[in-house]
C-alpha positions in Angstrom: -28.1 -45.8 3.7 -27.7 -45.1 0.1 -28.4 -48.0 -2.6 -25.1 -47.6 -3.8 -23.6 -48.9 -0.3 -26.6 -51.5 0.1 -25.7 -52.7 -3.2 -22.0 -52.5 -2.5 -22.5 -54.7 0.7 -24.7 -57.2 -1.1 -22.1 -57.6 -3.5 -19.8 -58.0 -0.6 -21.1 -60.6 1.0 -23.0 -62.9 -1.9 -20.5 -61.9 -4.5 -21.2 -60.0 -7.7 -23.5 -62.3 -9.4 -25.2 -64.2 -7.0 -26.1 -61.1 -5.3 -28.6 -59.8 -7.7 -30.2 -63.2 -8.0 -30.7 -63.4 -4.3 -32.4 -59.7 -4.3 -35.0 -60.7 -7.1 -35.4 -64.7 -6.5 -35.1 -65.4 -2.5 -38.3 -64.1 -0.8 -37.8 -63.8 2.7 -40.1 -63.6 5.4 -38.2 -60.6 7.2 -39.3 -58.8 4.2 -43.3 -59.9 4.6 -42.6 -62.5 2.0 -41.0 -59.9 -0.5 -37.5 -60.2 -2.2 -35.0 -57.6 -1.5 -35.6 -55.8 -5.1 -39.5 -56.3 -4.3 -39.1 -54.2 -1.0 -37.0 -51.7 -2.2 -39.2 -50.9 -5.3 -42.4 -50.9 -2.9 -40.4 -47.9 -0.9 -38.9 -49.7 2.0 -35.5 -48.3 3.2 -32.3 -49.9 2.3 -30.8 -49.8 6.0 -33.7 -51.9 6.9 -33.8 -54.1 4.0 -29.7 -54.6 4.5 -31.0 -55.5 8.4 -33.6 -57.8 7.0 -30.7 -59.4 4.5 -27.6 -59.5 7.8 -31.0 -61.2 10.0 -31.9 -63.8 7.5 -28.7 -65.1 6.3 -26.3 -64.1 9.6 -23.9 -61.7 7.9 -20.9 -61.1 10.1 -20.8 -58.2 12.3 -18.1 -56.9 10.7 -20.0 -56.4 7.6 -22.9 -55.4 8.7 
């Protein structure tokens, strides 16, 4: 997955704002207690950091 898409999805489903403040303030444990901007910046994938994001906060099938 590219980051555009990730980011397009995040945008999505937590709307334009509150999207980037969830990727740099919510640490989740699905990401080994890292954020979403934390992962990606330490080289995880964006497919599995959008799984991490549709596990933690149930994102509709549909969107996922």
């Amino acid at each position: 997955m590219r980051l555009t898409i990730f980011w397009e999805r995040m945008a999505d489903h937590f709307g334009e704002s509150y999207a980037e403040s969830f990727a740099r303030d919510h640490v989740m444990a699905e990401l080994g207690g890292r954020t979403v901007r934390e992962a990606l910046d330490s080289g995880w994938e964006a497919k599995d950091v959008w799984r991490a994001v549709c596990s933690a906060v149930e994102v509709p099938a549909d969107k996922r």
